[in-house]
ZANUKE-254579 format. One line per field, with one value per residue (C-alpha): residue number from 0; x, y, z; residue in three letters. Coordinates in pm, 1 decimal, m for minus. Example, Ala and Ser with C-alpha at 12.3 -4.5 7.8 and 13.67 -1.06 7.14 Angstrom:
BEGIN
k = 0 | 1
east = 1230.0 | 1367.0
north = m450.0 | m106.0
up = 780.0 | 714.0
r = ALA | SER
***
This chain:
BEGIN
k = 0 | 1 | 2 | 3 | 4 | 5 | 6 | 7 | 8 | 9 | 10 | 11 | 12 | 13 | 14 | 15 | 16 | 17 | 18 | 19 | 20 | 21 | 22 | 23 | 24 | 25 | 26 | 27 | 28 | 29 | 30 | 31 | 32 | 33 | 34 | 35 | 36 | 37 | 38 | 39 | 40 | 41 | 42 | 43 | 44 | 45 | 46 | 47 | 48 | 49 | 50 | 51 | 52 | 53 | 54 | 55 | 56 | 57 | 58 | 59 | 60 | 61 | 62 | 63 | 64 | 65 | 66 | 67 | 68 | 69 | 70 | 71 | 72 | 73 | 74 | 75 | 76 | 77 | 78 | 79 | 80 | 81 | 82 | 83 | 84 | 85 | 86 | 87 | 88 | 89 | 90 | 91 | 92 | 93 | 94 | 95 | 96 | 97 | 98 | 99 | 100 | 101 | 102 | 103 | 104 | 105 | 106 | 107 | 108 | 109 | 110 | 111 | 112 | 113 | 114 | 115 | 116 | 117 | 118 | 119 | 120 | 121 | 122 | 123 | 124 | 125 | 126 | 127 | 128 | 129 | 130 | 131 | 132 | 133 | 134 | 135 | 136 | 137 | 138 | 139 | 140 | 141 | 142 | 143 | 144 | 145 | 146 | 147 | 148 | 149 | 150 | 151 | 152 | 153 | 154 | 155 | 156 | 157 | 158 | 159 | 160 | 161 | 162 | 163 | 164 | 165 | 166 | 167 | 168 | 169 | 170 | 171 | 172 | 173 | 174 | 175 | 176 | 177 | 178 | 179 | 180 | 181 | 182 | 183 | 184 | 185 | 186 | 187 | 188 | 189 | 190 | 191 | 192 | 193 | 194 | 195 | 196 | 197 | 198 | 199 | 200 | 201 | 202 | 203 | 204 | 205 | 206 | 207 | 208 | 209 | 210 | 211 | 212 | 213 | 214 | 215 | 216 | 217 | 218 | 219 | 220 | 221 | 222 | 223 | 224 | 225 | 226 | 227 | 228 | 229 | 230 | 231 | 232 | 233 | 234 | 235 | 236 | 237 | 238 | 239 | 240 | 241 | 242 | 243 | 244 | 245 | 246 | 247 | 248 | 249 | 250 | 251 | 252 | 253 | 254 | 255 | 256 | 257 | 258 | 259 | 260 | 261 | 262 | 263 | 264 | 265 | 266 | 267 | 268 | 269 | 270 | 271 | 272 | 273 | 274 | 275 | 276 | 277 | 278 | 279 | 280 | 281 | 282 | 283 | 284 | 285 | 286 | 287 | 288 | 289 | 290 | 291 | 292 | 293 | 294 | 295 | 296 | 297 | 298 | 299 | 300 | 301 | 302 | 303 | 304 | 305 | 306 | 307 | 308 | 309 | 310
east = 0.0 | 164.3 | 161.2 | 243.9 | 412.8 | 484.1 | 777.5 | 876.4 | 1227.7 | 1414.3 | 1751.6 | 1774.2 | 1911.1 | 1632.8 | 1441.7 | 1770.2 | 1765.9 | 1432.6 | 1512.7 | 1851.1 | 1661.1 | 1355.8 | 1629.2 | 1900.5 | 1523.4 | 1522.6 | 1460.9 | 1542.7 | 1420.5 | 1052.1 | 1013.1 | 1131.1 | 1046.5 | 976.8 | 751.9 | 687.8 | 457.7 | 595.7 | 597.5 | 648.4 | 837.1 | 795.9 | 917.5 | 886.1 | 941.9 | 634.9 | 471.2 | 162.4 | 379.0 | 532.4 | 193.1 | 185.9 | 508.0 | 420.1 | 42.3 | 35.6 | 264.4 | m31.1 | m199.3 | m327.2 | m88.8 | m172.4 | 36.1 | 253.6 | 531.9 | 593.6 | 969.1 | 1025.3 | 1070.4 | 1315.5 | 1494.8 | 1733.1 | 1759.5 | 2126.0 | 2213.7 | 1983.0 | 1692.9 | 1640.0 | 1474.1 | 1179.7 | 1224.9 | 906.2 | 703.3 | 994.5 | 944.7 | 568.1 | 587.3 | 841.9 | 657.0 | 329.0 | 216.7 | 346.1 | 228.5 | m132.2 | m132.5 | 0.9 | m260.8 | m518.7 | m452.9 | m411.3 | m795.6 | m903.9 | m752.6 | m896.0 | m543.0 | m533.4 | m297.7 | m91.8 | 248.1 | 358.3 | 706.8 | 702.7 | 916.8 | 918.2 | 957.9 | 601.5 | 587.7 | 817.5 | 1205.7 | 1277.5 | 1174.5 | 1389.5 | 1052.7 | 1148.7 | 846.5 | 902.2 | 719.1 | 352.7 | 141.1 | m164.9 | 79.7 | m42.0 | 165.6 | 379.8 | 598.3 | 836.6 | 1062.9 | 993.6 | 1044.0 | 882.1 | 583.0 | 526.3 | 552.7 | 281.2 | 46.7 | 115.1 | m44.1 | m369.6 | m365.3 | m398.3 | m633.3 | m853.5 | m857.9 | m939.4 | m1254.9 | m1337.1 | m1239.5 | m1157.0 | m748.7 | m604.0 | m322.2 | m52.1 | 192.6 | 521.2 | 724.4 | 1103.9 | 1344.2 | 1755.2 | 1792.8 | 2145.7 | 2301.0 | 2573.8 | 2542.0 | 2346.6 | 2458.7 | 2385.3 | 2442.9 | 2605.8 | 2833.7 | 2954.8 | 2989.8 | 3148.5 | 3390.0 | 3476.5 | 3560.3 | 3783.0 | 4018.1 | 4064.2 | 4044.9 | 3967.2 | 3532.2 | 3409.8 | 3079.5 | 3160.8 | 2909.3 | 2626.0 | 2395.5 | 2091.8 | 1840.6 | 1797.1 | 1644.1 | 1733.7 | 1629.2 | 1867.1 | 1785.6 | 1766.9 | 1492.1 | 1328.5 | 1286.8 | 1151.3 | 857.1 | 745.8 | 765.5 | 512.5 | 285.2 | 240.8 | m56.3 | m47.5 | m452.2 | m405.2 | m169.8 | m433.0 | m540.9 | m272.1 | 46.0 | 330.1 | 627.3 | 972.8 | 1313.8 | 1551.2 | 1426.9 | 1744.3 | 1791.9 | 2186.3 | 2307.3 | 2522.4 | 2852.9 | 2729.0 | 2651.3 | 3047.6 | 3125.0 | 2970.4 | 3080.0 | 3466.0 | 3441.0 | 3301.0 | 3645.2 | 3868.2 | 3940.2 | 3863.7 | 3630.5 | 3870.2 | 3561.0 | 3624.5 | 3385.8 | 3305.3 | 3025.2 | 2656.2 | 2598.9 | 2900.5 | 2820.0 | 2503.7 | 2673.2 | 2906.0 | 2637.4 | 2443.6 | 2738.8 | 2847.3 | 2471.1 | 2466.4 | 2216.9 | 1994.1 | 2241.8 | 2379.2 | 2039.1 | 2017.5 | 2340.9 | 2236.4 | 1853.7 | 1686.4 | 1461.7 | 1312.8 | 1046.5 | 814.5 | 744.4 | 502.2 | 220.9 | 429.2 | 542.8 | 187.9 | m31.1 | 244.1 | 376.5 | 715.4 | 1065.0 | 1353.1 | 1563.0 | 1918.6 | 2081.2 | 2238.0 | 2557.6 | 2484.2 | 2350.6 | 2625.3 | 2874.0 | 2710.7 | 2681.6 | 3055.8 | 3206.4 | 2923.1 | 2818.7
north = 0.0 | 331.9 | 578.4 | 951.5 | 1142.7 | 1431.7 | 1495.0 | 1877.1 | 1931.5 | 1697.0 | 1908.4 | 1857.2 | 1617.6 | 1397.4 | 1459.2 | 1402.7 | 1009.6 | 957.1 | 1092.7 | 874.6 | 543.6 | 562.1 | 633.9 | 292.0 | 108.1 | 147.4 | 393.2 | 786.4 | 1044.3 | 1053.6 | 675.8 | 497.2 | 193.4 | 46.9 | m173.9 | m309.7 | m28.3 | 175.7 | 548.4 | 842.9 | 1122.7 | 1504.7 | 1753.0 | 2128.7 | 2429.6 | 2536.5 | 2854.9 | 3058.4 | 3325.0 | 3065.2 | 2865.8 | 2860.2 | 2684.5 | 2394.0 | 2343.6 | 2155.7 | 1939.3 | 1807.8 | 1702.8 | 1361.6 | 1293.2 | 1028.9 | 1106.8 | 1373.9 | 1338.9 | 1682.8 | 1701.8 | 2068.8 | 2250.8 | 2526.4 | 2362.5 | 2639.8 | 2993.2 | 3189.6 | 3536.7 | 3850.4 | 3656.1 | 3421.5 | 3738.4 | 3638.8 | 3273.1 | 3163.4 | 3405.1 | 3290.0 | 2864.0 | 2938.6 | 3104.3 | 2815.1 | 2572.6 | 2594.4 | 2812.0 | 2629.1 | 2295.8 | 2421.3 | 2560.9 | 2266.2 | 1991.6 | 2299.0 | 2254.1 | 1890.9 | 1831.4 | 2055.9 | 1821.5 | 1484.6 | 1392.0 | 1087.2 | 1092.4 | 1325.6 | 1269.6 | 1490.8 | 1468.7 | 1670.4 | 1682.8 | 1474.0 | 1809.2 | 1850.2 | 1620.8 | 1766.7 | 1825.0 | 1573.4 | 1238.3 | 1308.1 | 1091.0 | 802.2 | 751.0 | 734.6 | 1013.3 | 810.5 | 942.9 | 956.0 | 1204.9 | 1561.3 | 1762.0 | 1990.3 | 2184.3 | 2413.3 | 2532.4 | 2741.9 | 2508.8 | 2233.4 | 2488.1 | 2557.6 | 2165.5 | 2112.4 | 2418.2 | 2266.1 | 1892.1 | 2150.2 | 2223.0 | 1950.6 | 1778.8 | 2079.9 | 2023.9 | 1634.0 | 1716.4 | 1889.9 | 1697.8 | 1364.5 | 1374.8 | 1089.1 | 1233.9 | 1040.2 | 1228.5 | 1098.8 | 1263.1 | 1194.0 | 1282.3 | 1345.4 | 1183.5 | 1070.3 | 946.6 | 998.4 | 1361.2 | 1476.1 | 1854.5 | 2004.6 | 1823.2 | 1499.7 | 1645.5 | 1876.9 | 1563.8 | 1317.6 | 1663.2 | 1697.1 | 1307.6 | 1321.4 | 1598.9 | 1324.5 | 1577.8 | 1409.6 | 1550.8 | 1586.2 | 1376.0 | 1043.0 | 1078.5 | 1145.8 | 859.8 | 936.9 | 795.7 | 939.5 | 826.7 | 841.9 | 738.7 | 626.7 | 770.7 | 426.7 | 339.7 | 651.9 | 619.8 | 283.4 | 398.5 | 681.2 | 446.4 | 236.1 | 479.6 | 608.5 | 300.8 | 121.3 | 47.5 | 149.4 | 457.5 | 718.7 | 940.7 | 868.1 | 995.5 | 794.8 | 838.7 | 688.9 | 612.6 | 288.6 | 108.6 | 157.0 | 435.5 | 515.8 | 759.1 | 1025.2 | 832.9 | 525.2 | 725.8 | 844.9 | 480.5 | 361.0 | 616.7 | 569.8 | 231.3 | 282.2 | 537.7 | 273.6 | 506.7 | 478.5 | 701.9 | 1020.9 | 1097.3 | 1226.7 | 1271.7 | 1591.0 | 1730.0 | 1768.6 | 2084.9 | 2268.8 | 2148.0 | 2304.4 | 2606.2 | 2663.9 | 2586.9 | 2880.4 | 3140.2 | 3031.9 | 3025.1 | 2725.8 | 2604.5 | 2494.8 | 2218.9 | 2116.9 | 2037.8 | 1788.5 | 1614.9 | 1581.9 | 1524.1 | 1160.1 | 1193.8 | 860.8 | 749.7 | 459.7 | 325.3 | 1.2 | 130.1 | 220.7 | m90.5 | m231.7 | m85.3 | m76.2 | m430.5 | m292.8 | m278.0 | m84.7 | m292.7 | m114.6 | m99.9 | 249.8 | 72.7 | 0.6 | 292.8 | 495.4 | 329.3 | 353.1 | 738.3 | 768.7 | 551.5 | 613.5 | 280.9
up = 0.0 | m111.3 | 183.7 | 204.5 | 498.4 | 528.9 | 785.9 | 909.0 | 1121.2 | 829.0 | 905.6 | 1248.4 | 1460.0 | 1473.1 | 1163.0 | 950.4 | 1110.5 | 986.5 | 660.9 | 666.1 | 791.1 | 505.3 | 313.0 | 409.8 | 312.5 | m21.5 | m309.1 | m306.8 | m17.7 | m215.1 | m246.1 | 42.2 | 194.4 | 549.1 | 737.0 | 362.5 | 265.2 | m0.2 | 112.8 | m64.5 | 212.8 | 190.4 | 429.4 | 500.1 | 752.7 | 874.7 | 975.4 | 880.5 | 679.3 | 451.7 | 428.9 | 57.9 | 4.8 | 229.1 | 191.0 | m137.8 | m32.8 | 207.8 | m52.6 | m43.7 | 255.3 | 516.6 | 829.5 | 935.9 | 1148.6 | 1326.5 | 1431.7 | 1375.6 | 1675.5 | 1865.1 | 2155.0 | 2295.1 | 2304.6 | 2346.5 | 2417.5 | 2519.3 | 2378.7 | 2694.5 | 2831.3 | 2584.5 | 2574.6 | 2641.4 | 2324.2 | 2133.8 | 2222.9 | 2138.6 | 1849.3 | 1710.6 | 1856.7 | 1951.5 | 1723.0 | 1387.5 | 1549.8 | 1568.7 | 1222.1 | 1048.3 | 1239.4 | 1133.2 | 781.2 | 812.0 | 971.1 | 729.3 | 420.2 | 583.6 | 690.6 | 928.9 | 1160.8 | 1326.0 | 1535.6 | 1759.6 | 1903.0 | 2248.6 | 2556.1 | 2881.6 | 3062.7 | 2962.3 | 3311.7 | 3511.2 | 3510.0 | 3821.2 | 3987.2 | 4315.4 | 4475.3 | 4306.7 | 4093.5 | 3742.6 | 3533.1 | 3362.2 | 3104.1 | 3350.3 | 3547.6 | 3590.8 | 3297.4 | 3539.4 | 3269.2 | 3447.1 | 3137.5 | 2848.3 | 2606.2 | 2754.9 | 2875.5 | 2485.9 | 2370.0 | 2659.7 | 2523.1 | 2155.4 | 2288.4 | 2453.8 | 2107.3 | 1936.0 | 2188.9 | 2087.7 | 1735.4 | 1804.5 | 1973.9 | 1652.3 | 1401.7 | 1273.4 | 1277.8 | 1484.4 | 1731.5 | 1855.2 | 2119.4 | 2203.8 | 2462.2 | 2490.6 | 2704.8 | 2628.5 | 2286.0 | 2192.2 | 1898.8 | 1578.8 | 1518.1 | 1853.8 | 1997.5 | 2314.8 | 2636.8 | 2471.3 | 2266.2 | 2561.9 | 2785.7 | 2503.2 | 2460.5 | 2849.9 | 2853.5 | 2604.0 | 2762.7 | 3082.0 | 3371.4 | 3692.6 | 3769.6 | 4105.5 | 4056.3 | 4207.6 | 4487.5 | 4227.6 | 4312.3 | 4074.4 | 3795.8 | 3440.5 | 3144.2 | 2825.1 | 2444.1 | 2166.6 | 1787.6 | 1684.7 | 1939.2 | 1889.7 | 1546.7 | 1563.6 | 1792.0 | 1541.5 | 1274.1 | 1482.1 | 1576.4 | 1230.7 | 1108.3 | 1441.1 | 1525.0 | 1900.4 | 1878.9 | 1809.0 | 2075.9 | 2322.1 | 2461.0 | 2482.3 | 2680.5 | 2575.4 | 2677.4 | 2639.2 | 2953.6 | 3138.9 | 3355.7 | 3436.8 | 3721.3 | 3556.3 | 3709.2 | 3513.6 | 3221.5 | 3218.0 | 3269.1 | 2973.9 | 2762.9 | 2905.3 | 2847.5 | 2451.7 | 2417.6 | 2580.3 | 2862.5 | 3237.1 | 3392.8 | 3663.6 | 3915.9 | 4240.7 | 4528.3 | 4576.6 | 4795.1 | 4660.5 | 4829.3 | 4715.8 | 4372.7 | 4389.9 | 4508.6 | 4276.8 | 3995.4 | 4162.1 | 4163.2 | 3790.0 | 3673.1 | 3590.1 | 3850.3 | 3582.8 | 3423.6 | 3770.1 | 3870.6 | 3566.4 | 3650.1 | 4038.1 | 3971.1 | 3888.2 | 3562.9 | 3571.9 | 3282.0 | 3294.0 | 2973.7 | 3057.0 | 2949.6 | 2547.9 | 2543.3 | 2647.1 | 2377.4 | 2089.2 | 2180.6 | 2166.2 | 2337.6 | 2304.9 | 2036.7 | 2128.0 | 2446.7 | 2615.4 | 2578.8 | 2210.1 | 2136.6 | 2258.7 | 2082.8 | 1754.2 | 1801.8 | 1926.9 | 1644.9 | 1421.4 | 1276.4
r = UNK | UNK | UNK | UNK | UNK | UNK | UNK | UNK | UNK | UNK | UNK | UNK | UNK | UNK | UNK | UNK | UNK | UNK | UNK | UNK | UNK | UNK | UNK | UNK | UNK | UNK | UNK | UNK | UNK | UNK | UNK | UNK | UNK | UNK | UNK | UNK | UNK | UNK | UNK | UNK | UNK | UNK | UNK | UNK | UNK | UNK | UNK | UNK | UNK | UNK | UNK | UNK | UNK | UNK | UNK | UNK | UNK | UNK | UNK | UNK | UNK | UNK | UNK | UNK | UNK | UNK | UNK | UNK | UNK | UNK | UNK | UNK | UNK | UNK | UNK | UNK | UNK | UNK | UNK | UNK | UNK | UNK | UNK | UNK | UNK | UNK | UNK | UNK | UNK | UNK | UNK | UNK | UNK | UNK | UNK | UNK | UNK | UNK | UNK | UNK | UNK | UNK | UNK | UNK | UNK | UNK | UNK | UNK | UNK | UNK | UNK | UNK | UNK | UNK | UNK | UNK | UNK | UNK | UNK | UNK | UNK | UNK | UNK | UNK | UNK | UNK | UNK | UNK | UNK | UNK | UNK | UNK | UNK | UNK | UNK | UNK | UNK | UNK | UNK | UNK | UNK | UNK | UNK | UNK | UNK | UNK | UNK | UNK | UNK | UNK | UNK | UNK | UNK | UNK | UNK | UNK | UNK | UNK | UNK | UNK | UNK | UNK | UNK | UNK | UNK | UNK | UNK | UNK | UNK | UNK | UNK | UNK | UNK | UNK | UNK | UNK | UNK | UNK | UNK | UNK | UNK | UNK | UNK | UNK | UNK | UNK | UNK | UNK | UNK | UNK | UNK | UNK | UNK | UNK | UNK | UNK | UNK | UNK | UNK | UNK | UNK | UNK | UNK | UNK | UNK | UNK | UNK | UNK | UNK | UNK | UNK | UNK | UNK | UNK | UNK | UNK | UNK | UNK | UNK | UNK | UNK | UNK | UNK | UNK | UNK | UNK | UNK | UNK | UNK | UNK | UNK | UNK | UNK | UNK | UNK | UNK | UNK | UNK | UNK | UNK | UNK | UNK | UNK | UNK | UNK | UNK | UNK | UNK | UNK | UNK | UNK | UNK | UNK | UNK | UNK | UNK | UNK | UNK | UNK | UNK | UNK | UNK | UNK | UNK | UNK | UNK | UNK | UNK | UNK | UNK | UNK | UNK | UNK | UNK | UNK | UNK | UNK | UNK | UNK | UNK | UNK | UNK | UNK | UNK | UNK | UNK | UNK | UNK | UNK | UNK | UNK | UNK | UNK | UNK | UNK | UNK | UNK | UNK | UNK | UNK | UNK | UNK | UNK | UNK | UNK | UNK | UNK | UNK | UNK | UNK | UNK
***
């Protein structure tokens, strides 16, 4: 059965991957192949000034696959971050599931944020989708006002919704955190997090991928809200272990007192990313794996060594 998608954020990080894996199935980027459905891929940046350039692309489309989004904001900007995260994000996601309800389109996927639930599990119980949506950044504050979005345009129409929220996704060609970390490593100076004792989730591109894949004709998918992560959740000292161990090296951690970590994170401001190395971010993903009878098909271990040696 020929199928149509149409796929925005294809020059980022994670919209590239699914470009590369329809691609590694066979055909060109407009005739591609997976799940054994032939399906024909187009992609776009959306927003309601450009709408004209995008909009006939929707034709006869089955299922888009929103990717697109602004994750960060630099310099003298942060001052507006949260008009600016809503105006990338929730504003373009609303338009484009607009236009798609109003074309008979079938199904929509929506890839949020697991800060929509929160940005720590210091209680020790894993963030669940029946959890209360507790967004506390900007960027997670707009993905969460995008998904009120969407819900509202499912009451009033026919398109079939599916929401998957991920947290730190890692693999060959990730930026941001990851990159930073993989860089540190590499230099070999002794850190002071050895008495880190926390839980974090995270989600491999690979396993990622294979979920949205899933989602976009599985029967049960519609009208839910997945959350997603490789199953194993590593303290940040086991993190650094693991990725040591991929670069042949041997982890240099010292102990170092929480406290005075948090202190110094407050007088550099960088509270913000010390908080993520020290907090647990812990995801349960029973109920995903439930409903799309799926598991995560690549360990943190593999994963990690296919993004640091690329392969």
């Amino acid at each position: 059965m020929r199928r149509k998608i149409f796929l925005t954020g294809h020059a980022g990080f994670i919209g590239s991957a699914i470009m590369k894996k329809f691609e590694l199935n066979n055909f060109d980027k407009n005739n591609v192949l997976t799940k054994s459905k032939e399906i024909i891929l187009h992609h776009g940046y959306i927003n309601k000034d450009n709408k004209n350039n995008w909009i006939k692309l929707l034709q006869d489309v089955d299922c888009i696959i929103h990717c697109g989004a602004r994750t960060n904001i630099k310099g003298k900007t942060k001052e507006r971050s949260l008009e600016i995260f809503r105006k990338a994000n929730t504003e373009p996601t609303k338009i484009l599931a607009e236009e798609a309800a109003k074309l008979g389109l079938k199904r929509f996927i929506f890839l949020s944020s697991a800060g929509v639930n929160g940005v720590s599990t210091n209680n020790n119980k894993p963030f669940t989708f029946r959890d209360i949506p507790m967004p506390i950044e900007d960027y997670a504050i707009s993905k969460w006002e995008a998904e009120q979005e969407l819900w509202k345009i499912v009451q009033q129409t026919g398109l079939e919704v599916v929401i998957i929220r991920s947290p730190l996704v890692y693999g060959f060609g990730t930026k941001g955190k990851f990159a930073r970390l993989i860089k540190l490593l590499n230099l070999g100076i002794p850190l002071p997090f050895g008495l880190i004792k926390n839980k974090r989730s995270f989600i491999g591109i690979d396993n990622l991928i294979d979920i949205i894949i899933r989602c976009i004709d599985h029967p049960e998918a519609s009208g839910k809200t997945f959350l997603v992560s490789d199953g194993e959740d590593l303290s940040f000292v086991d993190l650094i272990r693991v990725i040591t161990s991929v670069m042949g090296r041997s982890p240099r951690l010292f102990p170092f007192p929480i406290s005075i970590l948090k202190l110094i994170g407050f007088v550099t401001g960088k509270s913000y990313e010390m908080e993520r190395i020290i907090n647990s971010m812990q995801i349960d993903i029973d109920y995903t794996k439930k409903i799309l009878n799926w598991s995560p098909s690549i360990s943190i271990k593999e994963g990690i060594k296919k993004m640091i040696i690329n392969k």
